[in-house]
Structures are given as C-alpha cells and as structure tokens.
BAPA-328642 format. One record per residue (C-alpha): residue in one letter; x, y, z. Coordinates in steps of 0.001 Angstrom, whole numbers, always signed. Example, Ala and Ser with C-alpha at 12.3 -4.5 7.8 and 13.67 -1.06 7.14 Angstrom:
2
('a'; (+12300; -4500; +7800))
('s'; (+13670; -1060; +7140))
This chain:
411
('x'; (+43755; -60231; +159152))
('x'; (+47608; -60578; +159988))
('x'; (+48694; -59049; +163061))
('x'; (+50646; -56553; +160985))
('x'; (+47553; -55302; +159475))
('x'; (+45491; -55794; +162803))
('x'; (+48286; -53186; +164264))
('x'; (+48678; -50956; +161901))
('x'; (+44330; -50837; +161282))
('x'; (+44515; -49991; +165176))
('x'; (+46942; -46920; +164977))
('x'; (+45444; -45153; +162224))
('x'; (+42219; -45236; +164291))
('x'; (+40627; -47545; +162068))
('x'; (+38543; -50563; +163327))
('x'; (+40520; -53959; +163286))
('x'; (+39161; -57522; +163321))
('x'; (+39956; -57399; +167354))
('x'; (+41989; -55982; +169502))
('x'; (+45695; -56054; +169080))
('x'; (+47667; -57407; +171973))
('x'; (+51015; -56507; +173150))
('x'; (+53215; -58816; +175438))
('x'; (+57086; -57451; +175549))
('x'; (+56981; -54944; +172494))
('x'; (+59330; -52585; +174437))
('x'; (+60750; -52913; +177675))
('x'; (+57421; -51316; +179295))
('x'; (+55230; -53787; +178038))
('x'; (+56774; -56668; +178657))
('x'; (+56747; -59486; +181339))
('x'; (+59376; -59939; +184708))
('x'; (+61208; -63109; +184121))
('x'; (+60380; -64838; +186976))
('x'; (+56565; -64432; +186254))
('x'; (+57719; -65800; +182733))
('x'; (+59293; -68574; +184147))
('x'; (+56477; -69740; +185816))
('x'; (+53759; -68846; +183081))
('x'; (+55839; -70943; +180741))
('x'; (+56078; -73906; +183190))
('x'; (+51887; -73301; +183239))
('x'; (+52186; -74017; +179046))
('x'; (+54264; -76812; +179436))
('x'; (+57609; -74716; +177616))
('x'; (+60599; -75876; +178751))
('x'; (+63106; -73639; +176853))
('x'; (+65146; -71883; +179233))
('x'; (+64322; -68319; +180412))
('x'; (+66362; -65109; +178808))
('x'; (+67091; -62207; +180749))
('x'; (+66514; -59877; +177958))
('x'; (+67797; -56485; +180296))
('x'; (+69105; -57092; +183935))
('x'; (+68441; -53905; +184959))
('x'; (+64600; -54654; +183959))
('x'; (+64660; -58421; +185043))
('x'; (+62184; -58149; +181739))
('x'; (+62239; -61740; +179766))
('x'; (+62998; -62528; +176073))
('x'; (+59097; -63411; +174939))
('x'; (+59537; -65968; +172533))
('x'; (+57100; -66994; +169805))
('x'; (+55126; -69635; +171207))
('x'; (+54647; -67569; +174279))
('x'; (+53653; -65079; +171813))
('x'; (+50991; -67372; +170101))
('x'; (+50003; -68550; +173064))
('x'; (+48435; -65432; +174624))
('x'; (+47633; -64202; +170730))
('x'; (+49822; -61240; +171075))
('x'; (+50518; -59251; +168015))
('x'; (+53597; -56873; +168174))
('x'; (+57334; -57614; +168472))
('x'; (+60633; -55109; +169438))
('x'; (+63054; -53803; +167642))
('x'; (+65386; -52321; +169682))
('x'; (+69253; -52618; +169296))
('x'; (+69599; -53350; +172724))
('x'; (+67747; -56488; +172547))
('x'; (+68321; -57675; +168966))
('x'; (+72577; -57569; +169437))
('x'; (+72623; -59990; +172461))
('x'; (+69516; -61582; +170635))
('x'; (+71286; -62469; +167725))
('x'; (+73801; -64072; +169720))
('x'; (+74034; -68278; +169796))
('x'; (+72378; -69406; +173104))
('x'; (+75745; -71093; +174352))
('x'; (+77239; -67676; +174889))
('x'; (+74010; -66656; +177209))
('x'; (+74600; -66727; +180702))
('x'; (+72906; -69348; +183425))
('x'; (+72135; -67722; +186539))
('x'; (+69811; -69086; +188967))
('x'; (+68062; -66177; +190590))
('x'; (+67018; -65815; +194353))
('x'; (+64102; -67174; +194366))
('x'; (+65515; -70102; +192328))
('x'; (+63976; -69553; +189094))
('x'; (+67487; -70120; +186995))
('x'; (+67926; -68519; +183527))
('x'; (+70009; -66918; +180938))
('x'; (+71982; -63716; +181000))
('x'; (+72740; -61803; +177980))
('x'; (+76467; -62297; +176704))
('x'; (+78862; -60291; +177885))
('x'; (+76828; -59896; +180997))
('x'; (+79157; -59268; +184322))
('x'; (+77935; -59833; +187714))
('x'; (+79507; -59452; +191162))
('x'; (+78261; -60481; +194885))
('x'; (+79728; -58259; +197692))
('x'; (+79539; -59190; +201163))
('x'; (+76153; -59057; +202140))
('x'; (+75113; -60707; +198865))
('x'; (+74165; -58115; +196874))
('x'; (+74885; -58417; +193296))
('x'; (+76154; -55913; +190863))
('x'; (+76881; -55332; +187677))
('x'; (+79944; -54753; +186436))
('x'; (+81389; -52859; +183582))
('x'; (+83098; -54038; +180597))
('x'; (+86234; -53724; +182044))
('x'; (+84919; -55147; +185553))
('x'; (+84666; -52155; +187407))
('x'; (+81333; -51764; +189553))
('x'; (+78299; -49773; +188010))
('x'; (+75690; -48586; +189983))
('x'; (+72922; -50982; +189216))
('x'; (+72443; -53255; +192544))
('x'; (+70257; -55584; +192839))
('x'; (+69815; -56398; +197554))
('x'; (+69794; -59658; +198129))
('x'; (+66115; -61398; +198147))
('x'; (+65247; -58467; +195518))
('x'; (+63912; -58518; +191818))
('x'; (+65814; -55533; +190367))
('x'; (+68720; -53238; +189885))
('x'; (+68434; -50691; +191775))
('x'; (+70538; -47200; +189959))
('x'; (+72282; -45649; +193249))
('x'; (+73671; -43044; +191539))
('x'; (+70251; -41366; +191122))
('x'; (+70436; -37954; +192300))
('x'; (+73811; -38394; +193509))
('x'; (+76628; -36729; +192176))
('x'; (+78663; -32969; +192446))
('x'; (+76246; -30772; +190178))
('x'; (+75273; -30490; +186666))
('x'; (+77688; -30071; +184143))
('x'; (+76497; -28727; +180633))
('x'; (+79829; -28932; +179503))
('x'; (+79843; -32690; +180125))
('x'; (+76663; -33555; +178329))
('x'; (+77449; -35556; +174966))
('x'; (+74345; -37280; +173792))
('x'; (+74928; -40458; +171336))
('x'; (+74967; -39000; +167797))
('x'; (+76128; -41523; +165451))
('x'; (+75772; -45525; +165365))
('x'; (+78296; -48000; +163902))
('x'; (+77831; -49110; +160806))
('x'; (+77783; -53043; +162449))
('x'; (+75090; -52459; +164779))
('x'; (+72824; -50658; +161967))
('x'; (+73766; -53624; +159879))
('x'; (+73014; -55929; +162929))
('x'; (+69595; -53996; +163314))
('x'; (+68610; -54014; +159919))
('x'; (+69488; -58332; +159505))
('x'; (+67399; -58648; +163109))
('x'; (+64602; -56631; +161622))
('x'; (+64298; -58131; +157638))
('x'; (+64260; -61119; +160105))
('x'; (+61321; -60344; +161989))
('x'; (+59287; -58653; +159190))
('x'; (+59636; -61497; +156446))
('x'; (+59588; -64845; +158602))
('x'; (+57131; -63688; +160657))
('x'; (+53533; -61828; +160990))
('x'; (+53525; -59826; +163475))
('x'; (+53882; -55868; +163780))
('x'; (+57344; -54620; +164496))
('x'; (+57734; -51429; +167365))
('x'; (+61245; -49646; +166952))
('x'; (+63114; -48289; +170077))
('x'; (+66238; -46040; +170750))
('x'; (+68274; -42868; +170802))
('x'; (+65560; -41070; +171958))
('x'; (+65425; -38824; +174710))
('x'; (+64585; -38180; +178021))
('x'; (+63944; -34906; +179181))
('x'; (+62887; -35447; +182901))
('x'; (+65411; -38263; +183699))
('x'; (+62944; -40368; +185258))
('x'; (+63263; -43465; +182978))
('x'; (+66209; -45792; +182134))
('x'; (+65043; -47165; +179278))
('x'; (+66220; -44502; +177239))
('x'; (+70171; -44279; +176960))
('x'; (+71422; -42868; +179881))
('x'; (+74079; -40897; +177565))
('x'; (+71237; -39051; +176302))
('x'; (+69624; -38298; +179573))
('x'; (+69962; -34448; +180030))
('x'; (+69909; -34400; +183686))
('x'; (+72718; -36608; +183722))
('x'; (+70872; -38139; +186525))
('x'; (+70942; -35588; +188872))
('x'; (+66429; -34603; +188406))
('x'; (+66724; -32813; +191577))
('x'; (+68927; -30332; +190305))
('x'; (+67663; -29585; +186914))
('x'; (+63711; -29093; +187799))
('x'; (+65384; -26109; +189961))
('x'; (+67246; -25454; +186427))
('x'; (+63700; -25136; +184398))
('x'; (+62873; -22262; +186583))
('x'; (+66131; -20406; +187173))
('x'; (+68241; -21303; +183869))
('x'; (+65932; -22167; +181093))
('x'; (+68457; -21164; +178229))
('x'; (+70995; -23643; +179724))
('x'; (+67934; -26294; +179556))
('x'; (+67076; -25172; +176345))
('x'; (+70738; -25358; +174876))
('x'; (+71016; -28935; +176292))
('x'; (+67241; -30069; +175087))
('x'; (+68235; -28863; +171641))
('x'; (+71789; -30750; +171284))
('x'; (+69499; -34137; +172692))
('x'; (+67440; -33474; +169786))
('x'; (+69821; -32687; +167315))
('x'; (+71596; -36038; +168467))
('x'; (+68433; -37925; +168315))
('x'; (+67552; -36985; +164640))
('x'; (+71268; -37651; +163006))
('x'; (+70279; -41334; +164775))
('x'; (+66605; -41877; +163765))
('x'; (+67801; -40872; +160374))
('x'; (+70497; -43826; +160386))
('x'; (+68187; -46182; +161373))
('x'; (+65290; -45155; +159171))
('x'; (+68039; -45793; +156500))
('x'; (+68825; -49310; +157930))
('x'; (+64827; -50372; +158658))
('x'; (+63053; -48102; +156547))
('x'; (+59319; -48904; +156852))
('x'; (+60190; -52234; +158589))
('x'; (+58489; -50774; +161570))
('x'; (+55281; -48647; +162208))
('x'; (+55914; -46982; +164749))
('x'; (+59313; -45844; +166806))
('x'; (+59484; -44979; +170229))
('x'; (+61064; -41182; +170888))
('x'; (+61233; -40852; +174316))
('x'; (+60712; -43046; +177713))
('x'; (+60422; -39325; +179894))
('x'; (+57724; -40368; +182773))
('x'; (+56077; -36634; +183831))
('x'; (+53134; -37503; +186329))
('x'; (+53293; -39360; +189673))
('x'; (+50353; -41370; +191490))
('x'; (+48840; -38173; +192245))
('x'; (+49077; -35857; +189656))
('x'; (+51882; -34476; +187044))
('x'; (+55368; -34366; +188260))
('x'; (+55891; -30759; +186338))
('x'; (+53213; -27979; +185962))
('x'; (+51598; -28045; +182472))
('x'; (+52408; -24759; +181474))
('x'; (+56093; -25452; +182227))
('x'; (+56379; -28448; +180411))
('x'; (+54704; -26849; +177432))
('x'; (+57143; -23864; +177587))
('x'; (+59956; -26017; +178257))
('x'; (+59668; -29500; +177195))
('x'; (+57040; -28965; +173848))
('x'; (+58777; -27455; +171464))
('x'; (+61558; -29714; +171614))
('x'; (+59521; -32751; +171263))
('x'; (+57871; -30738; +168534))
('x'; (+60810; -31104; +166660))
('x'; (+61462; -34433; +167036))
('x'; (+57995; -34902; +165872))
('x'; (+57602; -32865; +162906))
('x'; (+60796; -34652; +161409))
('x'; (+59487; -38176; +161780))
('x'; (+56486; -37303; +159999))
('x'; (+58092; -35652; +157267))
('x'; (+60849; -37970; +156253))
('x'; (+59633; -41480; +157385))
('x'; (+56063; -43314; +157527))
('x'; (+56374; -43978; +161203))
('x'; (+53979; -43385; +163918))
('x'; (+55626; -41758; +167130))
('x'; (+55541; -43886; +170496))
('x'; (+55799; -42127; +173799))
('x'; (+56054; -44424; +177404))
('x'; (+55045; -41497; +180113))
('x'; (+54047; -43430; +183413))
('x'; (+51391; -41708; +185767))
('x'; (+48956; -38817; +186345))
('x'; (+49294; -37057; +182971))
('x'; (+46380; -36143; +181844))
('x'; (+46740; -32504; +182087))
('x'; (+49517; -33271; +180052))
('x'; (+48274; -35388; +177527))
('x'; (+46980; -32072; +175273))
('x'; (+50757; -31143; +174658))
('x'; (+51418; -34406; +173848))
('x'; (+49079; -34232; +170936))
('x'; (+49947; -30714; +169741))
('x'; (+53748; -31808; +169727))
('x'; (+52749; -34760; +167433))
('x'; (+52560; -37868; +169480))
('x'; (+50613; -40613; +168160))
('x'; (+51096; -43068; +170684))
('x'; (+51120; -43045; +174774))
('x'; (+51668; -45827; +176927))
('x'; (+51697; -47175; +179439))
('x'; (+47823; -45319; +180324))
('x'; (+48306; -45643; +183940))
('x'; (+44987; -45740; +184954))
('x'; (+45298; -45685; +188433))
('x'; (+46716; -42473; +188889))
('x'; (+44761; -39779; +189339))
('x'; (+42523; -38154; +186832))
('x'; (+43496; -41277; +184482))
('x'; (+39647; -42495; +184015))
('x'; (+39591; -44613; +181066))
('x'; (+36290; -43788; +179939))
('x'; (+37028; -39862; +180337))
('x'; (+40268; -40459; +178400))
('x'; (+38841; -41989; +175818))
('x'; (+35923; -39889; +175220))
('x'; (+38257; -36618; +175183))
('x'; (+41241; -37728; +173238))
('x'; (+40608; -41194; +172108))
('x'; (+40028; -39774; +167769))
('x'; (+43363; -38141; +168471))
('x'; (+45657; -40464; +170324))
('x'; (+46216; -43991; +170475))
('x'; (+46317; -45653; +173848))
('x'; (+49063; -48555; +174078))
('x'; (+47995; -50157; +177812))
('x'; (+45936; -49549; +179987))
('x'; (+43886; -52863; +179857))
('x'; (+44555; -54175; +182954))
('x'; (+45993; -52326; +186251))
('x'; (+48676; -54321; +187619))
('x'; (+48758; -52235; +190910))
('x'; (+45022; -53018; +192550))
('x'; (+44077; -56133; +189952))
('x'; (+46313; -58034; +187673))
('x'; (+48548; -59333; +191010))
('x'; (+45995; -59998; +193606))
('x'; (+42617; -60224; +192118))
('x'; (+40937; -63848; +191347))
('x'; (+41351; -65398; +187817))
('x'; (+37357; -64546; +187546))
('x'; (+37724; -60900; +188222))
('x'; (+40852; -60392; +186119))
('x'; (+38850; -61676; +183469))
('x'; (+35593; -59081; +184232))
('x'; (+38090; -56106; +184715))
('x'; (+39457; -57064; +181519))
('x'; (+36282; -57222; +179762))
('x'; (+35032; -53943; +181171))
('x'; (+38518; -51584; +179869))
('x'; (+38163; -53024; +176623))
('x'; (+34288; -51764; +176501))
('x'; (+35879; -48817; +177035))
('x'; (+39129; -48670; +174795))
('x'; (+38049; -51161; +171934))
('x'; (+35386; -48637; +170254))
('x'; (+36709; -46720; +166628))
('x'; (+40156; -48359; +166918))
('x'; (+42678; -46180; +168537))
('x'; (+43837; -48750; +171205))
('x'; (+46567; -51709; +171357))
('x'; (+45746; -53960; +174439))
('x'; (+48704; -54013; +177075))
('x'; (+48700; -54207; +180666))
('x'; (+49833; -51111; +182743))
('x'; (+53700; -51214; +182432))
('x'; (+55693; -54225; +183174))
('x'; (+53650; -58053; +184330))
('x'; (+55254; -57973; +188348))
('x'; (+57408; -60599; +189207))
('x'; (+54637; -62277; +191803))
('x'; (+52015; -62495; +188943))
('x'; (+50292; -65767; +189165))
('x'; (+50143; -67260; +185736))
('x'; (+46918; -67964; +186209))
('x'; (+46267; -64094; +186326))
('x'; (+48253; -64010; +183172))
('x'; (+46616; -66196; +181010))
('x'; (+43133; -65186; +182412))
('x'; (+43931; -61807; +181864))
('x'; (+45211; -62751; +177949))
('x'; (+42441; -65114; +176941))
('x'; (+39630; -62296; +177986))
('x'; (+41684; -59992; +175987))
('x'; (+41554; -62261; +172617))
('x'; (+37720; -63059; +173586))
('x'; (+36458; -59541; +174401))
('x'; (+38660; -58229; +171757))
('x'; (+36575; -58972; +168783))
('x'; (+35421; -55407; +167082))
C-alpha cells in the first residue's frame, strides 16, 4: 500500500496496512530546526538545515528524513512551497544561538538591536513585531493584545490570490503528487476565529490581534462578531475555490482553520458560546467543501476541547489535531471510544510535554506503543506527536519514538 492510499484508507475510517505517520505535514506537526539539525547529524545527512517559517523555527523535512522515520504525508501550503521552489543559493545562512547554522527562506530580513535580540524586518526593512530574546528559540509576536481597540471598519480578510502564486501552487503540488508517493495536506486562507494561532494569515484573523477585546465582544456585540465572522468566511471560500481550481483533488484533505479554543485546563470559551457564535460559521465553511470539492476538512485546535469536540463534528470537521492529550479531559481512550467512528484524530501519539523530551528512549518507545493500542483500532487516526518536536528533543527520543510508531503501527 502507497502512503497515499495508507492516508487516505485512514481518513475515511477504513483500516490501513499500518498506521500513517506524519512528520512536518503542516506547521503543527512538524519538527524545531534545531532538533532537526541534530536528528539529521544522528542519520548521517549532511544537507544543510532550512528554516521553513522563522516565526515557527519549524524545519524543511526533506525526503530522506521522511523515509527515514517512514512518514507518510507532505504540505502544501503556499507559504512553504514559494520560498521552497526557490534555488538553494538564494536561502539564507544563519547560524543560530546555540550554533546550529542553517538556511533562511529568501527574502528573509533580520535585525539585532542592542541587547541582541533579533527581529524581523519587513519588506521594506521596517521592524515587525516578531522578536526572537537573545538565547531564545522563537519569535515572539509583541503586538499581541496590544493596540488602540478593535476596528471593524479596518478588517479586510485576503479574498483573492494572484494568478502566479496559484500557478506556483499548482507546479509545487503536480510536483509532489506525480514524483512522489506520499499523501499531500493543503493549508491556507482559512480562518481564525479566536486569534490564538499564527499559522493562519494574520490578515484574516478577526480579532486583529487584540483576543482580549473581542471575547468581551462575543458577549456584548455579537452582530458586530457575526458581521466580521461572515466577511472571514466569505473571503475564505472565493480562496478555497481558487485553489481547488489550481490543485483540484491533488490533496485529501485542506486545513480551514488553525483557531486553538481550550487551554491546559479546560476550554478557553464556554461551549454553548462557541456553538452560538463560532458554529455556524464554520458550518459554512464546511458544507461548501463538501459540496464542491472531494476534500476532507483539517482543523489544528490545541488543548482541553473536548467539550468542544461535539460542535466540531456537527459543523463538519473531519479532522482535529493536534489531540492534546495532556490537557484536561483529553483521555485518549475516552476520546476514542466516544468520537473515534466520527472524527479522525491527527496526533496525539506521543505527548511532548511530560514524555517525548525527557523520558528514556525505552519509555518513549512503551508510551508509544500503548496510544497506538488505543488510536490504531477501525482506522480513524494518522500518527503525529502532540504539536511541534521541541527544540531540546534528543534524537534519540525521535527516532525511538518513530521506529515504535512504524513497528506498533501494523493493523
């Protein structure tokens, strides 16, 4: 069975050969590039290291990595395939903090102030608000909840794509889908409807970062939030029809909406409000992917969401990720047994907060082997870590963790 098949066997709840495996399908699923680094120095790779999103830190996997741990899916997403596409001179060498030295995207503009922080810079050079402190792994966004108020008026999500990056996308994607056989996952122009996430655009962000101020909004001006949900949505469907033109069925899957709604402790937003609120408009979304194209709909939600998880389903989801199992009420077994016919779970294999980073080789390998017990059973499951691999990741965690997914994978 191809990996294509494997995948596609897995989301229609059918039983595959084994397990499908995910390593860097989207930019929640994928691997810091440090940890990359090293786990390629472990394989004996010597290609340089790309920097496939400096906000993320998130590498480029390439396809021996991709053999090597037996993974399955790849991404198509426009934000990785235009710098992709790109000759490696034009990529950027950077040697990190830590040391670990590797390639920037094109076009990629970084400035050190005085204390040795590093920014990045605009096209025109000006400072954004992505810092990364010095010694640190990541951009930070300063501008988060910063600003002077919410301005409906000034909310323009992206509507329309050039015709060179849909020609761009569709090139990177024929690509991918006849020289190649693994599964392909589209991403972007969705939405993001809690403004929690940056991996959705921020132009289509309706909070316009600013989360503070519209969760007061949902309870004291829900036409405004309605108005604003609806032009996101409108927005987002004159796109996914573009690039369902472009890719057609290319993919299997596209990915709507990186909107995390539940913290370490339980859901960020009361059920009932996000139903009233957030539901129909993801309904929408939804109902026109699976009337006009063959794709299944991906949604990354991090934490406690299981109260959550019902809506999900009734607005048409198909897909959730990353199954952040160490929240609260996020029991694999018990989210399995109540909603595993009805949604597929995209992670969840290994918990990268308690196990994946400090736990021996030996019991990375056990925990492994026990969530895929779990998960494995009637299809319905892709095998991914929970969210991105850390930066301090041992390789040796990696691989273990890898190798008992292709072993105790088998169905």
């Amino acid at each position: 069975m191809t990996s294509r098949e494997r995948v596609v066997r897995a989301v229609n709840h059918q039983v595959p050969d084994r397990v499908p495996i995910d390593l860097g399908a989207m930019k929640a699923s994928s691997i810091a590039a440090i940890a990359y680094d090293k786990l390629k120095r472990r394989l004996g790779i010597t290609t340089p290291t790309k920097v496939i999103d400096p906000r993320f830190m998130i590498a480029a996997v390439e396809d021996e990595v991709l053999r090597r741990v037996h993974a399955d899916v790849v991404p198509l997403d426009l934000t990785c395939a235009l710098p992709m596409m790109r000759p490696d001179g034009e990529w950027i060498p950077r040697q990190l903090f830590d040391g670990t030295r590797v390639l920037f995207p094109p076009d990629t503009r970084l400035a050190e102030d005085t204390a040795g922080n590093w920014i990045l810079l605009d096209a025109d050079g000006s400072p954004t608000t992505f810092q990364m402190p010095k010694g640190g792994y990541y951009f930070d966004d300063l501008s988060f909840n910063r600003g002077g108020g919410l301005d409906p008026q000034k909310f323009r999500p992206v509507s329309d794509i050039p015709d060179e990056h849909l020609t761009l996308l569709a090139e990177y994607g024929r690509s991918l889908y006849h020289n190649t056989e693994y599964a392909i996952l589209g991403w972007g122009f969705g939405v993001c409807f809690l403004g929690l996430s940056l991996i959705t655009d921020r132009a289509s962000n309706v909070t316009q970062g600013l989360t503070d101020e519209w969760l007061m909004m949902l309870l004291t001006d829900k036409e405004t939030c309605h108005e604003l949900m609806g032009r996101s949505v409108e927005a987002t469907i004159k796109c996914l029809k573009l690039v369902h033109e472009a890719v057609g069925d290319l993919v299997f899957a596209w990915g709507i909406a990186a909107d995390d709604s539940g913290t370490q402790r339980g859901e960020f937003i009361r059920p009932e409000l996000w139903a009233e609120m957030m539901k129909p408009h993801y309904q929408k979304i939804c109902d026109w992917i699976h009337a006009h194209t063959r794709w299944k709909v991906f949604l990354h939600c991090c934490g406690s969401v299981y109260n959550l998880i019902p809506h999900f389903i009734d607005a048409g989801i198909d897909i959730l990720n990353p199954v952040q199992t160490s929240a609260a009420n996020m029991d694999p077994a018990r989210l399995k047994q109540r909603f595993g016919d009805r949604l597929v779970f995209w992670g969840g294999g290994c918990d990268t907060q308690s196990v994946l980073g400090s736990a021996r080789p030996e019991a990375v390998r056990e925990h492994v082997r026990e969530r895929l017990e779990i998960f494995k059973p009637g299809g319905g499951y892709v095998f991914n870590q929970v969210h991105n691999i850390q930066a301090n990741v041992p390789p040796e965690n990696i691989l273990a963790m890898f190798e008992a997914a292709y072993e105790f994978g088998s169905c």
